[in-house]
C-alpha positions in Angstrom: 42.6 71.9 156.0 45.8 70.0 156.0 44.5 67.3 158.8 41.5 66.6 156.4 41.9 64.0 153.9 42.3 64.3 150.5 39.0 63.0 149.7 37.6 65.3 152.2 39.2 68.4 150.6 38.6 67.6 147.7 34.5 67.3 148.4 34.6 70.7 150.1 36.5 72.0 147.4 34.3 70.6 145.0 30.8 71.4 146.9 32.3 74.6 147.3 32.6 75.3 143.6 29.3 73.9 143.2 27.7 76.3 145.4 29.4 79.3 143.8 27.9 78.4 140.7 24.6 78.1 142.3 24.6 82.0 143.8 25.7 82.8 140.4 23.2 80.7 138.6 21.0 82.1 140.9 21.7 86.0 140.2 21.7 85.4 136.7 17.9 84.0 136.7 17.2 86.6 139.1 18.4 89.5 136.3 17.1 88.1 133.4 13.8 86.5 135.1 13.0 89.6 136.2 13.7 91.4 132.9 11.8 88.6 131.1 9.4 89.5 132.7 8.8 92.9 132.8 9.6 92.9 128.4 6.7 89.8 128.7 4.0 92.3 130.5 4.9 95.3 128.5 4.7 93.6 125.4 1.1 92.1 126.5 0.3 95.4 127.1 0.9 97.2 123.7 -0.8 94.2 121.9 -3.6 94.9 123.8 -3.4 98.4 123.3 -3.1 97.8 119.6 -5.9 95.1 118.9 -8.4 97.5 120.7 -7.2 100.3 118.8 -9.4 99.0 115.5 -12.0 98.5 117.4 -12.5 102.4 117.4 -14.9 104.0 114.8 -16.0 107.1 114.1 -19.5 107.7 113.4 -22.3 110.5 113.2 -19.6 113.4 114.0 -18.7 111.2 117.4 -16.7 108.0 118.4 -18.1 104.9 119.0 -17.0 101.6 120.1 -17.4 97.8 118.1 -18.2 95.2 120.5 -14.7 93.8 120.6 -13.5 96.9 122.5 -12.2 95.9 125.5 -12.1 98.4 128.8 -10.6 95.6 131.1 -8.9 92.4 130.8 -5.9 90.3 132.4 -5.3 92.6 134.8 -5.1 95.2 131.8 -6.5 98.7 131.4 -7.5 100.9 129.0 -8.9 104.2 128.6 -9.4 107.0 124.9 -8.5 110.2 125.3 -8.9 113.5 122.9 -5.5 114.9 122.0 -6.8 117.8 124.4 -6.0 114.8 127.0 -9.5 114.6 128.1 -11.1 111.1 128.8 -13.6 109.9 126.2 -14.0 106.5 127.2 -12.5 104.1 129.0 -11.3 102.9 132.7 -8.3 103.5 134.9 -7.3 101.7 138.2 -8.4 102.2 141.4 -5.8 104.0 143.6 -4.0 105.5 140.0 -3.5 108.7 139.8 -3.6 109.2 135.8 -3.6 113.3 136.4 0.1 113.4 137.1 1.3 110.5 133.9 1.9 112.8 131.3 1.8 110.9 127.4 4.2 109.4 125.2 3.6 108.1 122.0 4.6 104.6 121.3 6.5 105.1 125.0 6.0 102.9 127.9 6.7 104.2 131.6 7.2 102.7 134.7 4.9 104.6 137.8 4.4 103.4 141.1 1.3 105.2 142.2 -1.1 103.9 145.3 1.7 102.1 146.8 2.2 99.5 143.9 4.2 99.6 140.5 2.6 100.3 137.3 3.4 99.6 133.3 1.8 102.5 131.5 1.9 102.9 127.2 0.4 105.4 125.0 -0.4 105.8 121.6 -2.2 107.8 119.0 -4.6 106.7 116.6 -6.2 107.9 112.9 -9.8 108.0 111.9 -10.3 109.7 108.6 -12.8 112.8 109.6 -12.0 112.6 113.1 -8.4 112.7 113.6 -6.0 111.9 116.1 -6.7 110.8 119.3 -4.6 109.1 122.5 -5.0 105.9 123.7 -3.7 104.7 127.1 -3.0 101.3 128.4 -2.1 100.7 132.2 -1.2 97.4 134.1 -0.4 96.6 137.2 3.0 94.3 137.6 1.7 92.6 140.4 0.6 89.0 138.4 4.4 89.4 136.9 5.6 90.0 140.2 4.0 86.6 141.5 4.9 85.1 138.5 8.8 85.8 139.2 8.4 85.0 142.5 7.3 82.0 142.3 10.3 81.3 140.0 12.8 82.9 142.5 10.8 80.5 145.3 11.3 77.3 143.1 14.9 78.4 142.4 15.8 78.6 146.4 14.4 75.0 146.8 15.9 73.7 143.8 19.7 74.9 144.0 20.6 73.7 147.7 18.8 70.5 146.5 21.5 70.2 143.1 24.2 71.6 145.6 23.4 68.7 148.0 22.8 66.4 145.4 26.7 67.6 144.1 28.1 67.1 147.6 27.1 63.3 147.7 27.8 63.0 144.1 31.5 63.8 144.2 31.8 62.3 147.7 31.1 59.1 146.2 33.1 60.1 142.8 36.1 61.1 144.7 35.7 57.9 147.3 35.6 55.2 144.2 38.7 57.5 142.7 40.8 56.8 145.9 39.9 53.5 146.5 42.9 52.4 144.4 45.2 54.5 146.3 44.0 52.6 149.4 44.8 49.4 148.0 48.3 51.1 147.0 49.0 51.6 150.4 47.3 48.6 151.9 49.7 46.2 150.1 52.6 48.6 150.7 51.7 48.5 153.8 51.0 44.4 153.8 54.6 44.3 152.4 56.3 46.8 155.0 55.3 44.9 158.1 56.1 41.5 156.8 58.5 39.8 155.1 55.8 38.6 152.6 57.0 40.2 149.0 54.7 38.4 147.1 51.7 41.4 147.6 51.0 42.9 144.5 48.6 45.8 144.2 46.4 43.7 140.9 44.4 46.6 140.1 43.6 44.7 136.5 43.3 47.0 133.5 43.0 50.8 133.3 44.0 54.0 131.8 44.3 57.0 134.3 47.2 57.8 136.6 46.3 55.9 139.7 46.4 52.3 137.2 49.4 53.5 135.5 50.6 54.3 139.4 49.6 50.5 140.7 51.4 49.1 137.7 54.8 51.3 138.3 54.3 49.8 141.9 53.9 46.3 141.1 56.7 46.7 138.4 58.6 47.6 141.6 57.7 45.2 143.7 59.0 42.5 141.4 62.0 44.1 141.0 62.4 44.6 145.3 61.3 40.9 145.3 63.7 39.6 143.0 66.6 41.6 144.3 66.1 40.3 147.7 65.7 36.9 146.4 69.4 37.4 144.6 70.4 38.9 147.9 69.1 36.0 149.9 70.5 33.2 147.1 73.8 34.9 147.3 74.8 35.3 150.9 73.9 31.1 151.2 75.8 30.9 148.2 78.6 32.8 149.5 78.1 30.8 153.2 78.5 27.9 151.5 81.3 27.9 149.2 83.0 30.1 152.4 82.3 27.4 155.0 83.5 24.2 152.8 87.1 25.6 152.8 87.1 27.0 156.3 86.4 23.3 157.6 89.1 21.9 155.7 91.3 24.8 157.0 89.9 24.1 160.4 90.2 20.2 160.2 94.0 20.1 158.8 95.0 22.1 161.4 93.8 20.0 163.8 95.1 17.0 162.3 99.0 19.1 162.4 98.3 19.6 165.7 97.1 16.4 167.1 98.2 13.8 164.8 101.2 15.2 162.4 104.4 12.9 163.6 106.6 13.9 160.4 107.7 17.2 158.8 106.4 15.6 156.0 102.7 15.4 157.0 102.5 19.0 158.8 103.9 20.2 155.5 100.9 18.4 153.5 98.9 19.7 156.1 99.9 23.0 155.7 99.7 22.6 151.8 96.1 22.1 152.3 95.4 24.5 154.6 97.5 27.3 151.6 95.1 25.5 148.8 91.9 26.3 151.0 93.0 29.6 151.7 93.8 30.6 148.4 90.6 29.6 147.4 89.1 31.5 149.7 91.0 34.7 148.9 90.0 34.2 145.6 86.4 34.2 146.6 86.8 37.1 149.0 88.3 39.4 145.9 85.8 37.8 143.4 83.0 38.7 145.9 84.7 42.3 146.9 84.5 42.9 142.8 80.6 42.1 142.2 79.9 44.5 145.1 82.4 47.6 143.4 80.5 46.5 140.5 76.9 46.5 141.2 77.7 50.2 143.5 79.4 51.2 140.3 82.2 52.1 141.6 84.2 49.9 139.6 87.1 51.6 137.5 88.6 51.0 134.8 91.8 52.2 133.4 91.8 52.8 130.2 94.2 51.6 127.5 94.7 50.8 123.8 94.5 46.9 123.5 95.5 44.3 120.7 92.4 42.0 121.6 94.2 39.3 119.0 98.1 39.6 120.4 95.8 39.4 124.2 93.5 36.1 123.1 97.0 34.5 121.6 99.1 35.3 125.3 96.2 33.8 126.9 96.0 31.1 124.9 99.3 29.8 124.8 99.5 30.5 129.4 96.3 27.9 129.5 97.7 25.7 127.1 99.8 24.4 129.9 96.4 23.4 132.1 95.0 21.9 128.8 97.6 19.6 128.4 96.9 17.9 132.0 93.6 16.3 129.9 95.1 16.1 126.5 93.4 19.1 125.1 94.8 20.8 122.3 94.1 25.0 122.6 94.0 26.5 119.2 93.8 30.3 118.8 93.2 31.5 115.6 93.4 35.9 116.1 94.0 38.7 113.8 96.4 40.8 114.9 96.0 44.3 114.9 92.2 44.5 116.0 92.2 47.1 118.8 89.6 48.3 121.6 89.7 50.6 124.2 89.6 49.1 127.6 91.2 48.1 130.6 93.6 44.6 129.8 93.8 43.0 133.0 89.7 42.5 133.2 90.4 41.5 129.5 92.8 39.2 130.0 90.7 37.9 132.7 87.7 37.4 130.6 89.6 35.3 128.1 91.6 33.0 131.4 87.9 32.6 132.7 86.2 31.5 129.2 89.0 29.4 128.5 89.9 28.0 131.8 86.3 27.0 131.8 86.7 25.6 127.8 89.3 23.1 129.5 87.7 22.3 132.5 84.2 21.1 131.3 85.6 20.0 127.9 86.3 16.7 126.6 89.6 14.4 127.5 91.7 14.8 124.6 89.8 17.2 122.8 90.0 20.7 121.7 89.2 24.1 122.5 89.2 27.1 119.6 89.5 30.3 120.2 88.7 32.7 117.2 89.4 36.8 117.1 87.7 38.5 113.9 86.4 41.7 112.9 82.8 41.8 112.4 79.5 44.6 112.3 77.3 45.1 115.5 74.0 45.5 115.6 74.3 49.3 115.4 76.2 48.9 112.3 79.8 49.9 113.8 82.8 47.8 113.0 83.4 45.5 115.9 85.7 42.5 117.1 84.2 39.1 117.4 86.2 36.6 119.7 84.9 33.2 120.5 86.0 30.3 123.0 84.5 27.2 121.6 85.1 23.5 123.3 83.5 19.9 121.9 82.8 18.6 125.8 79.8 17.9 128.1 77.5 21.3 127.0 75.0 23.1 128.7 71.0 21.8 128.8 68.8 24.6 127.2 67.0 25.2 130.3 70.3 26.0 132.0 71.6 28.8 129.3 70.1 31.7 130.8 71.3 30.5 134.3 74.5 30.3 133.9 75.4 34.0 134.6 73.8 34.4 137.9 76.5 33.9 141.1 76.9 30.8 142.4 75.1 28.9 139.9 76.4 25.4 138.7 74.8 23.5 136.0 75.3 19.9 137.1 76.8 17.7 139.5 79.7 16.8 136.7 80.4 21.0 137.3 80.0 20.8 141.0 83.2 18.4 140.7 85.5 21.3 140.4 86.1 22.2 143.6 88.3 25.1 142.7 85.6 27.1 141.3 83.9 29.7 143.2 80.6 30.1 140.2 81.3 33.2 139.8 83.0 33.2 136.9 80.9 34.1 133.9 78.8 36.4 136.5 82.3 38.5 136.7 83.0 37.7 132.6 79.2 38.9 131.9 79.7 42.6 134.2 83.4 43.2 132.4 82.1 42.4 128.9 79.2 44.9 129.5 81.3 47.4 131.4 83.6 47.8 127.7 80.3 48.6 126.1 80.3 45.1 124.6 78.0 41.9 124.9 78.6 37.8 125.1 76.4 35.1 124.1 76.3 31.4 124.4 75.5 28.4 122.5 75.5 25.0 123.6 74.3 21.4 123.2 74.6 18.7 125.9 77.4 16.5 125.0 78.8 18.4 121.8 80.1 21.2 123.2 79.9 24.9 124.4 80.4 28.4 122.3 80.8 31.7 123.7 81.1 34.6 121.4 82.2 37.8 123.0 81.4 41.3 120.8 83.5 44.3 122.3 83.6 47.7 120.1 86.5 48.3 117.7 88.1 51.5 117.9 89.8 52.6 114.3 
C-alpha cells in the first residue's frame, strides 16, 4: 500500500467503504424484505379470513354460504370447521396435511408440510342460534417467496453496479482533488531544476487546504525569489565597491615601484594605497556586520544611555567635518532622556545620519539635530531624535530605496567616493535591533529629515 499513490489509496479505501456499505445495505434489505414480507402475506391472509367470515349464515337448523364466500383465491385457502374440529365446508391444499395443525384462535403458524412452507390462521366465529364455529385460512409463501426473490435478485445487480459506479466516481473526485498538488510540485519542480524563479503555482481563487497550500507556496516563492535577487544585487554590489579600491591599491603600487624617484612620491603613493585600504576595511567590517545581523547573531551589550548627552558628543566630533563646507551643526537635546541599549551602535547611528546630513547637504548651510521626548504608537513614553539638513533631498520614488545595501540615489551621491552605501542599511538594522523605528522625509532640493523613535526607559 505504501508504493500506491495517494489517489490510488484513497480510491480503494474509498471503494472499499463503499462496498461495506453495500453487504450491509444489502443484509439489512434482506432482514426486513424478508419480514415485510412475511407480516404482508399474513396480514392478506387474516383479511381474507375475516371478509369471508360474514359471508356465513345460519339457516334452517344448518350453515349456509352467501355467494361472496370465497373457498380459494390468490393463492389463499379456506375451509369451516365445527368447534368438534370437523370440516363443514371448505378446501385445503394439495400435499397439506391439516390432521396434524392443531387451532389457535386469532394465532397464525408457520408449517412446512409437503416439502414447502405454509402461513396458517384460525379463528372463531358467532351466529346467534348456532354458535361458535372455527374458521381456517392456509397459504402457501411461495408467491412471497418469489416476490422477495426477485427483490434480493434486483439488489445483487444493482449494488456492484452503485459500488462500481462509487469507484469511478471518487477516482475522478479524488483525481480533480490532486490535480493542484500536481501543479504544486510541477512548478516546484520547474523551479528546482532551473534557475527560473519566476514559476508561480496560480491556482486563482479557492477555499480548501490545497488553495490555501498553493498560496503559502507562491507567498514563498516570492520571498526565495526576492532574497536571491538581494543576494545576487549584493555580492555585485559588494564586487564592485571591492574592486574600485583594489585597483587603485594595485595601480599605486605599481607606480612606487616603477615610476616613484622621490621619498616624497612613494610616500603619496603609499598614502593612497592607506586611503584605499582603509576603505576597504571599512567595507569588510560593515559587510561582516549585515551578515552577524541578518544570522542574528549580533550582540548587544547592554547599557543605560543619555541619548541627549550622546546626540550632543556626536554633534560637536562632526562639527569639525561640517566646517570643511561651511555648515553650521546645531543640536538642540534634552538631557536626561535615557534608553537602554548598546552606545557604540548608538553613537554610530547618530555619526552615520549626521555624517550623511553634511555630506549631501548644502555649502554653507545647516544641519539640526533635535532630542525630545515623545508617545509611540503603543502609547509608551519614548525619545524622538531627528537629523534634519536644507541640501539636495531625496526624489519620492527613491525614499523607500534608500535602506537597501549598496543603493545610491544619484550620481551627485555616487561622488562620495568614501561611502560604502551601506550606511542607513546598518542605521535601519541597529535602530530596529533597540526595539525602535526611523523614518524619512525629504524633498529634492530643500532638504532631508530623519526622525529616529527608540523606547524611553523611566
Amino acid at each position: 500500500m505504501k508504493h500506491l499513490s495517494i489517489k490510488l489509496r484513497v480510491t480503494i479505501w474509498f471503494t472499499v467503504l463503499m462496498a461495506v456499505l453495500a453487504v450491509v445495505a444489502f443484509c439489512f434489505i434482506f432482514y426486513v424484505g424478508q419480514n415485510m414480507v412475511k407480516a404482508s402475506s399474513k396480514d392478506k391472509l387474516i383479511d381474507f379470513v375475516d371478509q369471508n367470515c360474514n359471508d356465513v349464515l345460519y339457516k334452517n337448523g344448518a350453515l349456509t354460504f352467501s355467494d361472496g364466500f370465497d373457498y380459494y383465491k390468490d393463492g389463499m385457502y379456506l375451509s369451516v370447521y365445527s368447534l368438534d374440529k370437523k370440516l363443514i365446508r371448505g378446501k385445503t391444499p394439495q400435499g397439506f396435511d391439516n390432521s396434524k395443525v392443531k387451532f389457535n384462535a386469532n394465532e397464525s403458524q408457520t408449517l412446512k408440510s409437503g416439502g414447502k412452507n405454509w402461513f396458517i390462521y384460525d379463528t372463531t366465529y358467532y351466529l346467534d342460534n348456532y354458535g361458535n364455529f372455527w374458521v381456517r385460512g392456509i397459504v402457501n409463501d411461495v408467491n412471497e417467496q418469489s416476490t422477495f426473490s426477485t427483490l434480493i435478485y434486483l439488489a445483487a445487480i444493482v449494488l456492484p453496479i452503485i459500488i462500481l459506479i462509487a469507484a469511478f466516481g471518487g477516482y475522478f473526485i479524488t483525481k480533480r482533488a490532486f490535480k493542484p498538488v500536481r501543479q504544486i510540485a510541477e512548478s516546484a519542480n520547474k523551479i528546482n531544476d532551473g534557475t527560473d524563479l519566476s514559476q508561480r503555482i496560480n491556482l486563482g481563487e479557492g477555499k480548501d487546504e490545497i488553495y490555501r497550500l498553493a498560496r503559502v507556496f507562491d507567498n514563498m516563492f516570492d520571498r526565495l525569489e526576492a532574497s536571491f535577487e538581494n543576494e545576487r544585487r549584493f555580492t555585485n554590489d559588494a564586487s564592485h565597491e571591492l574592486r574600485t579600491p583594489t585597483s587603485v591599491i594595485i595601480s599605486q603600487c605599481e607606480f612606487a615601484l616603477e615610476n616613484a624617484e622621490t621619498m616624497e612620491e612613494t610616500r603619496e603613493a603609499l598614502y593612497i594605497v592607506l586611503e584605499q585600504a582603509e576603505r576597504i576595511s571599512q567595507l569588510i567590517s560593515e559587510l561582516l556586520a549585515i551578515a552577524r545581523a541578518t544570522k542574528g547573531t549580533a550582540r548587544l551589550n547592554l547599557d543605560t544611555v543619555d541619548i541627549g548627552e550622546l546626540a550632543s558628543i556626536v554633534s560637536e566630533q562632526q562639527q569639525e567635518e561640517a566646517d570643511a563646507k561651511g555648515i553650521t551643526v546645531i543640536c538642540s537635546a534634552r538631557p536626561g532622556l535615557v534608553t537602554v541599549g548598546d552606545q557604540s551602535m548608538l553613537m554610530r547611528i547618530f555619526i552615520n545620519l549626521i555624517s550623511n546630513a553634511i555630506k549631501y547637504g548644502r555649502t554653507n548651510g545647516h544641519v539640526w539635530v533635535n532630542v525630545s521626548e515623545g508617545e509611540a504608537q503603543n502609547g509608551e513614553k519614548s525619545i524622538i531624535c531627528s537629523v534634519r539638513d536644507d541640501g539636495i533631498g531625496i526624489a519620492k520614488e527613491n525614499l523607500d530605496k534608500i535602506w537597501e545595501r549598496f543603493f545610491r540615489v544619484d550620481q551627485s551621491r555616487n561622488s562620495a567616493d568614501d561611502s560604502t552605501g551601506l550606511g542607513l542599511s546598518m542605521v535601519k538594522w541597529m535602530t530596529e535591533a533597540h526595539g525602535g523605528t526611523i523614518t524619512v522625509q525629504s524633498e529634492l532640493g530643500e532638504g532631508t529629515e530623519f526622525i529616529l523613535s527608540l523606547p524611553e526607559e523611566m
